[in-house]
C-alpha positions in Angstrom: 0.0 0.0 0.0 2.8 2.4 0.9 4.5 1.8 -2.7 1.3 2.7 -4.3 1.5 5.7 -2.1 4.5 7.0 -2.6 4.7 5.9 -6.5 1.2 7.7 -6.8 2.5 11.2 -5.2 5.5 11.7 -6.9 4.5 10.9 -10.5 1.3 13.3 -9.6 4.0 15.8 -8.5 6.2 15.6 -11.6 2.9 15.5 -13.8 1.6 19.1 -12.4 5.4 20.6 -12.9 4.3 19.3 -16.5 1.1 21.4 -17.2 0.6 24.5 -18.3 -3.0 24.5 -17.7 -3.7 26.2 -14.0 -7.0 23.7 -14.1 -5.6 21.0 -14.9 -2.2 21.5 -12.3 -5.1 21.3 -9.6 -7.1 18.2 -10.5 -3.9 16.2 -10.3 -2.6 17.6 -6.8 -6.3 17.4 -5.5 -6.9 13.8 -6.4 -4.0 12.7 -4.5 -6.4 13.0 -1.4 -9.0 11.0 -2.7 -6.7 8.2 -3.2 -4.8 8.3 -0.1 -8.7 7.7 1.5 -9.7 4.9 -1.5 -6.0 3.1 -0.7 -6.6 3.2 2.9 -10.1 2.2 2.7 -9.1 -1.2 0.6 -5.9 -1.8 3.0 -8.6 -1.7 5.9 -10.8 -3.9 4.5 -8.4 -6.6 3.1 -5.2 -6.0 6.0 -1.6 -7.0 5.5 -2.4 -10.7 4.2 -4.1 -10.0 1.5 -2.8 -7.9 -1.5 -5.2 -5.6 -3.6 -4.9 -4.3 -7.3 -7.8 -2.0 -6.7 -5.7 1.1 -5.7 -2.6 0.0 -8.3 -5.7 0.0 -10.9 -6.8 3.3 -10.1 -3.7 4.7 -10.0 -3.0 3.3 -13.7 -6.1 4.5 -14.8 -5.5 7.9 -13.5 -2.1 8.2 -15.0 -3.1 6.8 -18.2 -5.4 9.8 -18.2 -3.1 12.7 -16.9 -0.6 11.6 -19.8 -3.0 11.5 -22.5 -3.9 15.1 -21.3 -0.3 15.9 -21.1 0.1 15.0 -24.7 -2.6 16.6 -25.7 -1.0 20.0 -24.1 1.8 19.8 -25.7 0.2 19.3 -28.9 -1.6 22.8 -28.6 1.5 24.3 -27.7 3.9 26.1 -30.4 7.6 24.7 -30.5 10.6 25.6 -32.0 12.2 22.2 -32.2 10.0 18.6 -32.5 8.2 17.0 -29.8 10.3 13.8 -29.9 13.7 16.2 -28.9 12.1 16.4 -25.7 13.3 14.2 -22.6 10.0 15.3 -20.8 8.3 13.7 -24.0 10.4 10.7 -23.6 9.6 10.0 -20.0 6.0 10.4 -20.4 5.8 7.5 -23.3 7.5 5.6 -20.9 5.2 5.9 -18.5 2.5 5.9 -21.0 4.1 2.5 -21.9 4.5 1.3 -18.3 0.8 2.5 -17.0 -1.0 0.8 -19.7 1.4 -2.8 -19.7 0.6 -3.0 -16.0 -2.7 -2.0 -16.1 -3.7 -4.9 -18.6 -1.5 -7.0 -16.6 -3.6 -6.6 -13.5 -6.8 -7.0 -15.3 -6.0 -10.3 -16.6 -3.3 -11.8 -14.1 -6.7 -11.4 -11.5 -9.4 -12.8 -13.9 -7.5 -15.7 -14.9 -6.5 -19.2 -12.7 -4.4 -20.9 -15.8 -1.1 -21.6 -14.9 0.2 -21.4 -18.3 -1.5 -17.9 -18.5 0.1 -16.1 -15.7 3.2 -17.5 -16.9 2.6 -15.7 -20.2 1.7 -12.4 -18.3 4.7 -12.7 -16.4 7.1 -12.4 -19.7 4.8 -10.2 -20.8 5.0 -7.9 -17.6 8.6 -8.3 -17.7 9.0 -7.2 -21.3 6.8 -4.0 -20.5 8.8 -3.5 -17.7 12.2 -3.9 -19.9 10.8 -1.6 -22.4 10.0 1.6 -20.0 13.1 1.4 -18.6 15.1 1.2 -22.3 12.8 4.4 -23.0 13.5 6.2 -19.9 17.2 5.9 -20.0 16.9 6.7 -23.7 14.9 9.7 -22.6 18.2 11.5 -21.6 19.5 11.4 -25.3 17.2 13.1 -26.2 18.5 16.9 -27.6 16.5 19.1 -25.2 16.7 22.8 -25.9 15.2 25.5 -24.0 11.3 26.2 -24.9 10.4 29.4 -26.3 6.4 30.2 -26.8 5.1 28.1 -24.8 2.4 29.9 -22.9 0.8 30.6 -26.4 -1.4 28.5 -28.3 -0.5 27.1 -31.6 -2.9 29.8 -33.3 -4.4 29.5 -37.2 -5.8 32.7 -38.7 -9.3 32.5 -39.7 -8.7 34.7 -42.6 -6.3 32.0 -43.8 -7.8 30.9 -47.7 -6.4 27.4 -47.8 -9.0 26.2 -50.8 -7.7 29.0 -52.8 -5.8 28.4 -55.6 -5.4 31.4 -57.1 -2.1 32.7 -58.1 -2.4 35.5 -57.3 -3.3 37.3 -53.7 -6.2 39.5 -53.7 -5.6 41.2 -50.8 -2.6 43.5 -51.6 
């Protein structure tokens, strides 16, 4: 319970230092609370001998969600250099990567009693696993210059004539 915790607060910190949005920044530090009282609830209920995915699930779920918003940020934001040059960018696929393997890892390593199954989910967890960690260490290759812009939106005048195919302009 403590790992999912302590995993659950720090990625929500380094999310918010993410965001732009003001809006968003608070939904992620404000729902820390409400799984500090789910976690504790299920650890209750079920005690030390018994473990839980509920919490890891919500958790994955969650981050799933925050890093799909983050990417969608950064899509509406004007850079001067690609996305992919970014180790912020990197990092966030790996999570992206690491959230969603574990997540469907839970979800069937609990449904299912076949031996032969989990055995699969286990090389299947481990190869997840393997591959966040190859993109996170790759993440510090990555060229990362300094951002400039990007409190703007990436804006498209609506005076722009893009069906035009005249050759000439008719506005000078």
């Amino acid at each position: 319970m403590l790992y999912g915790i302590v995993e659950y607060t720090l990625f929500s910190f380094f999310l918010n230092s993410l965001y732009l949005n003001k809006l968003a920044k608070k939904v992620i530090i404000i729902s820390i609370l409400p799984f500090y009282i789910f976690s504790a609830i299920i650890f209750g209920r079920n005690g030390t001998n018994q473990f839980s995915n509920g919490p890891f699930l919500i958790e994955f779920m969650a981050f799933i969600i925050f890093i799909i918003y983050f990417f969608y940020e950064k899509m509406k934001t004007v850079f001067i250099y690609p996305l992919y040059q970014s180790i912020t960018f990197w990092i966030c696929v790996g999570l992206f990567f690491y959230f969603t393997g574990n997540f469907f890892f839970l979800v069937f390593n609990q449904s299912s009693v076949d031996e032969g199954f989990r055995k699969q989910m286990i090389i299947i967890y481990t190869l997840v696993t393997v591959s966040k960690n190859i993109l996170l260490s790759l993440a510090f290759l990555a060229n990362e210059r300094e951002e400039a812009g990007t409190d703007e939106e990436l804006l498209i005048p609506k005076d722009l004539k893009m069906d035009d195919f005249t050759l000439t302009n008719s506005n000078n």
